[in-house]
N, C-alpha and C positions, 0 to 999 in steps of 0.2 A: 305064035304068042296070042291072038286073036282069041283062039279058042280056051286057052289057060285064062284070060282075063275075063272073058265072060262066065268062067265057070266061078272063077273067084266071085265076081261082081253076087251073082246068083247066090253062093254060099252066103255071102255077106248081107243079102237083102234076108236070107230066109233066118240067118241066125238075128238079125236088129228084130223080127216079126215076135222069134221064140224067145228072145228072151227080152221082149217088148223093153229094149234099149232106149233112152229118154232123149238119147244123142241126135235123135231124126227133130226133135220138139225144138224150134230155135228161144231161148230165154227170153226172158219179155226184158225192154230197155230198162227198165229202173234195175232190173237183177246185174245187169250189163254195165248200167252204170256205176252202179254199187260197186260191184268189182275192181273198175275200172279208175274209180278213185280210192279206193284201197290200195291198189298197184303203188297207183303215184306216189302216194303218200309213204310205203315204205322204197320204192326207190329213193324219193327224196331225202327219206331218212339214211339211207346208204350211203349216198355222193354227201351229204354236210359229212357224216361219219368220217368217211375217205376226206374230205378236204381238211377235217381236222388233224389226220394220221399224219396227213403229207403237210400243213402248215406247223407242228409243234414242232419247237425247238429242243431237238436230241441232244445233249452232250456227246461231244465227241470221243471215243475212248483212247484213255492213255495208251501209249504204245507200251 
């Protein structure tokens, strides 16, 4: 398995080179944080959504 992971590793380093892949660049923190309170913001919008599903009151249906 040694030998398959290094050839992989190799393939992977020569293709991020060719096709100057932006993934090797780490984001600068404002881009990070940006995102990062975006998340929040629509998780939170999720869980009230969900809390509201699960707090309305259904009518029961007739039998």
């Amino acid at each position: 398995h040694e030998d398959v992971l290094r050839q992989l590793r190799a393939a992977l380093d020569t293709w991020i080179v060719e096709s100057n892949d932006q993934g090797r660049f780490p984001e600068p923190p404002e881009v990070i944080a940006a995102f990062e309170q975006q998340m929040r913001r629509a998780y939170d919008e999720r869980i009230r959504q969900r809390d509201l599903r699960l707090h309305r009151k259904v009518p029961t249906p007739l039998p």
